[in-house]
C-alpha positions in Angstrom: -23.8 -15.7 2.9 -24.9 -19.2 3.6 -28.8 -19.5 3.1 -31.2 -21.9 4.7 -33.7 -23.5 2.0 -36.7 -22.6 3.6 -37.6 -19.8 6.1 -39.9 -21.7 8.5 -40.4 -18.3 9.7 -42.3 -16.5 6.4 -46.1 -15.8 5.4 -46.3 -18.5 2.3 -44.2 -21.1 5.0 -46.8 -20.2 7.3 -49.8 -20.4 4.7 -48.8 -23.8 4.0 -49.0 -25.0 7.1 -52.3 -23.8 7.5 -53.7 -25.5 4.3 -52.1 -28.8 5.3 -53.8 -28.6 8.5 -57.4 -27.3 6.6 -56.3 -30.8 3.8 -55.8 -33.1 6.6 -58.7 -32.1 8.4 -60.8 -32.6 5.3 -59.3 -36.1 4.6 -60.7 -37.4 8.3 -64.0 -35.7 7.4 -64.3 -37.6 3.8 -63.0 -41.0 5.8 -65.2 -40.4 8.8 -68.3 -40.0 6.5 -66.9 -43.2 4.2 -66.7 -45.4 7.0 -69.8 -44.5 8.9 -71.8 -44.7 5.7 -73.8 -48.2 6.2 -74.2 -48.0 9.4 -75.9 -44.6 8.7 -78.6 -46.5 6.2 -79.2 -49.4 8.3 -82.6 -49.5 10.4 -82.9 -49.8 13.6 -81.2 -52.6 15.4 -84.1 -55.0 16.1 -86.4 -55.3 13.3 -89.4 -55.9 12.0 -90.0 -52.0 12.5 -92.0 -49.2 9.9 -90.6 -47.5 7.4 -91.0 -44.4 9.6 -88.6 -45.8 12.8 -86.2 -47.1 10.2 -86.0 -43.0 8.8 -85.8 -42.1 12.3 -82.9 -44.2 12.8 -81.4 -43.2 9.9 -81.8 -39.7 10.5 -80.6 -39.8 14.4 -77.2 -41.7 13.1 -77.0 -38.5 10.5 -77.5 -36.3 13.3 -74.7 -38.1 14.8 -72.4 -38.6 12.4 -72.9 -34.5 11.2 -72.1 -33.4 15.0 -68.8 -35.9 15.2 -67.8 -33.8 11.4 -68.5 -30.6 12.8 -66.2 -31.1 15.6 -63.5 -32.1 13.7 -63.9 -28.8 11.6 -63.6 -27.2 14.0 -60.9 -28.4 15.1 -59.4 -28.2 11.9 -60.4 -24.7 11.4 -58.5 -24.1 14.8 -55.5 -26.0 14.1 -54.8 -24.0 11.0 -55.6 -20.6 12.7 -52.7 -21.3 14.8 -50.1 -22.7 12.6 -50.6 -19.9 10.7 -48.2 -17.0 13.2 -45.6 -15.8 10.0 -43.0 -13.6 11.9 -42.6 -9.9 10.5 -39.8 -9.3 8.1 -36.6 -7.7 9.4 -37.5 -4.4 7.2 -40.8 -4.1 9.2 -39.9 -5.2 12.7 -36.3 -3.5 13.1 -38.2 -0.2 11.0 -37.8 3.0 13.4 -41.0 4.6 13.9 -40.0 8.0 13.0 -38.7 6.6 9.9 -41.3 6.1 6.8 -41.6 2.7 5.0 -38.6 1.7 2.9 -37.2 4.6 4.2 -33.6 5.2 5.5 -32.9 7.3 8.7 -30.2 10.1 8.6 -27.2 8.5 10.3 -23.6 8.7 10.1 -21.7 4.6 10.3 -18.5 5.5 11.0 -16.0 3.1 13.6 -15.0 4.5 16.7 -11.4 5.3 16.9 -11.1 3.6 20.1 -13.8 1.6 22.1 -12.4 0.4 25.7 -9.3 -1.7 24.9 -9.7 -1.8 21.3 -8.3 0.6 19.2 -8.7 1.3 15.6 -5.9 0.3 13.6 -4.5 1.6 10.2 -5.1 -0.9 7.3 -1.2 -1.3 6.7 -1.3 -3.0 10.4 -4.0 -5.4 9.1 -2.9 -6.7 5.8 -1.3 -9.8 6.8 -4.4 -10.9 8.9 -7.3 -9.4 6.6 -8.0 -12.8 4.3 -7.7 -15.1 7.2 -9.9 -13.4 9.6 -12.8 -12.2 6.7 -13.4 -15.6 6.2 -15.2 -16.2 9.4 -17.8 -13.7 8.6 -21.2 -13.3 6.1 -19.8 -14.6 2.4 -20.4 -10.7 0.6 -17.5 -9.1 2.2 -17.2 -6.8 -0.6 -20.2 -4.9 0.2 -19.2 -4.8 3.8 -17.3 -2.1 5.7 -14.5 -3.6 7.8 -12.1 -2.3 10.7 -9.8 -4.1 12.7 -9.1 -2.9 16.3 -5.7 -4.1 18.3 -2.1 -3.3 18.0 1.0 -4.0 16.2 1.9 -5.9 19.6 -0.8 -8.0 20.8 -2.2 -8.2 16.9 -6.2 -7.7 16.0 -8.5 -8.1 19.5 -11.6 -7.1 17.7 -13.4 -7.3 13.9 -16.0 -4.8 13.1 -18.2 -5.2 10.0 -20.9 -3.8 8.6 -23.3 -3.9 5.9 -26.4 -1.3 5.3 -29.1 -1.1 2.8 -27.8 2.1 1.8 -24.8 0.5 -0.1 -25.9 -3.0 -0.6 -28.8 -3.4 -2.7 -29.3 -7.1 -2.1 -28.9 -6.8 1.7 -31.9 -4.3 1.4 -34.4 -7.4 -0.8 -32.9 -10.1 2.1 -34.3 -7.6 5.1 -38.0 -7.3 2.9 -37.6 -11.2 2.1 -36.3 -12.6 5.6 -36.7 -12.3 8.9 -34.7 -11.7 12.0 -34.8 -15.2 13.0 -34.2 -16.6 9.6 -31.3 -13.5 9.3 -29.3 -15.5 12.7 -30.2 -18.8 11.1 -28.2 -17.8 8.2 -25.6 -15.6 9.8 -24.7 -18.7 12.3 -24.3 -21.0 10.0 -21.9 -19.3 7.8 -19.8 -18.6 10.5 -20.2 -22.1 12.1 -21.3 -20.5 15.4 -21.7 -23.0 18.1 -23.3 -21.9 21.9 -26.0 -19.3 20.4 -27.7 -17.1 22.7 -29.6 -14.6 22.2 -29.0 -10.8 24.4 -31.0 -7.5 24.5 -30.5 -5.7 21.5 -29.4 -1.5 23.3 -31.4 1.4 22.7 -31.7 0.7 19.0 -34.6 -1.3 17.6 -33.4 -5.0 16.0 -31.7 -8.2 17.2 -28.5 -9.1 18.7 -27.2 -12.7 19.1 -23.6 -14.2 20.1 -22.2 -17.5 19.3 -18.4 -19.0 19.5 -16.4 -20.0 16.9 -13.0 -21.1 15.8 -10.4 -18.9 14.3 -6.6 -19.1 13.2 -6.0 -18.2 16.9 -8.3 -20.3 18.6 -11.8 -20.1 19.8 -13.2 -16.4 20.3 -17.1 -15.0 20.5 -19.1 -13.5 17.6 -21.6 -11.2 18.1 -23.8 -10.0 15.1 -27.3 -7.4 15.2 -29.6 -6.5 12.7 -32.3 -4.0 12.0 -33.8 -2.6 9.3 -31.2 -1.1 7.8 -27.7 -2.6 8.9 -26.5 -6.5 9.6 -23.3 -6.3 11.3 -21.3 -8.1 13.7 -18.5 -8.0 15.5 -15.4 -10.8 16.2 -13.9 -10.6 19.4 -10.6 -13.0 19.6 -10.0 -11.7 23.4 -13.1 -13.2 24.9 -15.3 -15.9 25.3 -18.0 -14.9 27.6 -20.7 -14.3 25.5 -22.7 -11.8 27.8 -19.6 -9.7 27.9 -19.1 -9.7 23.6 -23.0 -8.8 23.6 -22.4 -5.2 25.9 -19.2 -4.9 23.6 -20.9 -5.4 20.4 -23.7 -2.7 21.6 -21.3 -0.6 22.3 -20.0 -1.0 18.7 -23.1 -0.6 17.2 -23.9 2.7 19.3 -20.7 3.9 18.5 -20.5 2.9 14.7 -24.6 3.8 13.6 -25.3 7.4 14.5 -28.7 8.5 14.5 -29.4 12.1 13.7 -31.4 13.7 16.8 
């Protein structure tokens, strides 16, 4: 899987921002108080005065220039408050809550034989398109389970993969290392996705987003979720209205991940 450099979404991305904000804020201070500095020690503005108006003076344009810093601190101190908002990582926010931490819940992920239109088909049917069609999705196909739906007469209408924690070791260290939006970021651009949208997820916990992209056969949608413990998505070469790959895929996802009662 293609992987973005930096995940403008994580706690140290977040940190940093927060200490440039707290470094800036402390330059303007040390240039506020350098610049101010003689007219801080100058007396008052119309001489001959005594020593005492001249500490006065002194002291008010201290008074000032301490009031001016404190305000910029605080605005500082605000600034990197705010910055710092580090999204949760896809193993904590897609986590079910009857399901312990780093825990797995007892499912079944199995494809539906038939979901509307689409219908499973036998993996003789899908050796000549296999190669062509993996190519469009995540990079580690080997870890992923794969199922083509269609016929032997109008060829494969739908691509179902997925990938859980439960077999892929390094999908489980992505989902405590990324999160969702860096997970789409990634997922996107290794599909070349174009059109992204973003649709309500279905009864389980997670994220679901859709995008279009170009295959052998021309343009069709992609649809991908996530949660905790599965990334999958689902290529749908007989339509392009993303709203309408987005019910499909949750009707994949219900269908494929089975939750035990």
């Amino acid at each position: 899987m293609i992987t973005l450099s930096v995940d403008s979404t994580s706690s140290s991305y977040a940190a940093g921002q927060s200490l440039g904000a707290l470094l800036v804020t402390g330059a303007v201070m040390a240039l506020i108080w350098r610049v101010t500095r003689s007219w801080r020690q100058a007396g008052p503005a119309h001489p001959p005065t005594s020593e005492a108006a001249t500490a006065a003076a002194r002291a008010k344009r201290r008074r000032i220039v301490l009031g001016v810093l404190a305000l910029v601190a605080a605005a500082g101190c605000f600034k990197a408050v705010s910055v710092h908002n580090p999204e949760p990582r896809a193993a904590e926010a897609g986590a079910d809550d009857s399901v312990g931490a780093s825990a797995v819940p007892e499912r079944t992920v199995a494809p539906p034989n038939r979901l509307r239109h689409h219908r499973l088909m036998a993996r003789e049917e899908t050796a000549v398109v296999d190669a062509a069609l993996a190519q469009r999705g995540p990079e580690r196909q080997s870890d992923a389970k794969r199922w083509y739906y269609g016929s032997e007469a109008t060829g494969v209408s739908a691509l179902l993969s997925v990938h859980t924690v439960e077999d892929d070791p390094e999908l489980a260290a992505e989902k405590q290392r990324d999160s969702f939006t860096q997970e789409f970021r990634n997922f996107f651009a290794g599909a070349r996705a174009r059109d992204t949208a973003f649709f309500d997820a279905g009864p389980l916990r997670g994220r679901l987003g859709c995008g279009h992209v170009d295959t052998p056969t021309g343009e069709a949608a992609v649809c991908a979720w996530s949660d905790a413990y599965t990334s999958g998505h689902v290529l749908l070469t007989d339509t392009r209205d993303l709203e309408e790959a987005a019910q499909i895929t949750r009707e994949f996802r219900a269908a494929t991940d089975r939750r035990a009662e």
